[in-house]
C-alpha positions as CSV (number, residue, x, y, z in Angstrom):
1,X,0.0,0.0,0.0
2,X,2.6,2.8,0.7
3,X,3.8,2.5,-2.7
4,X,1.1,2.8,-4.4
5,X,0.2,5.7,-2.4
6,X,3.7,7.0,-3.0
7,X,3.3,6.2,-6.7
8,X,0.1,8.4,-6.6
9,X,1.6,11.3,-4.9
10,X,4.6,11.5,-6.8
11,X,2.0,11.9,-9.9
12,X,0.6,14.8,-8.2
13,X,-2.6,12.5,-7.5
14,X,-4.5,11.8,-3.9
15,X,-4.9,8.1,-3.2
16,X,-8.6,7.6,-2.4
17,X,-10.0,3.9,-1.7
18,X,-13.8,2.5,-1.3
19,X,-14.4,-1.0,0.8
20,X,-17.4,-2.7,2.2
21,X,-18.6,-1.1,5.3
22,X,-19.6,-5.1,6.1
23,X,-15.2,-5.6,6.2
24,X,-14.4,-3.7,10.0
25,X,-11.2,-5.5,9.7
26,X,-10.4,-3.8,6.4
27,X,-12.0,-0.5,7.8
28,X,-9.7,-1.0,10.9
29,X,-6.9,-1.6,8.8
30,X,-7.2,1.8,6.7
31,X,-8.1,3.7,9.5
32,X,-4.8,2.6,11.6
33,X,-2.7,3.7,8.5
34,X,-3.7,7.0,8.5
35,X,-6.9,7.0,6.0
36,X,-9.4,9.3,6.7
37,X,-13.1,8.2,5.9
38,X,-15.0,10.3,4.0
39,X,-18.1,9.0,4.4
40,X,-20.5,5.9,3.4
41,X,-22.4,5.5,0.6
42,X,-24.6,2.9,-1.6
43,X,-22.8,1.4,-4.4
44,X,-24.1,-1.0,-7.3
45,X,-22.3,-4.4,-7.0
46,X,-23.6,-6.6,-9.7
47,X,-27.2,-7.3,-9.0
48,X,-27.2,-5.7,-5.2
49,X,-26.6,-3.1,-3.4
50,X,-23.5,-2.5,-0.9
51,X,-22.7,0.4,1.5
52,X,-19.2,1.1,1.0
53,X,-16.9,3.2,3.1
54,X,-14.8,5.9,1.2
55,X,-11.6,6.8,2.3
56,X,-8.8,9.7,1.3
57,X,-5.7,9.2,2.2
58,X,-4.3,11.1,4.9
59,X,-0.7,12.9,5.8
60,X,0.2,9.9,7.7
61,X,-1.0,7.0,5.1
62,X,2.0,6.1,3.8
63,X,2.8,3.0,5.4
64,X,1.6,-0.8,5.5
């Protein structure tokens, strides 16, 4: 993950990233590295529909 974020940045680019809100491990995950949520939202995932967590990277999510 920090080098894609890195990757982004150095294109002048701000890493942003959706996941389930269902996947509290992933959420906890993002959230330790420094992500900051933006908000939840309904997405379209095939036939259903999902509420998804948005997240921005923050000054501090660079590592993992």
């Amino acid at each position: 993950m920090a080098r894609a974020v890195a990757h982004a940045r150095a294109h002048e680019l701000h890493p942003v990233l959706d996941v389930a809100a269902t996947d509290t491990a992933a959420v906890a995950l993002y959230e330790r590295l420094g992500w900051r949520s933006l908000g939840t939202v309904p997405q379209r995932w095939g036939d259903q529909e999902v509420a998804v967590r948005c997240f921005a990277a923050g000054g501090d999510a660079t590592l993992g």
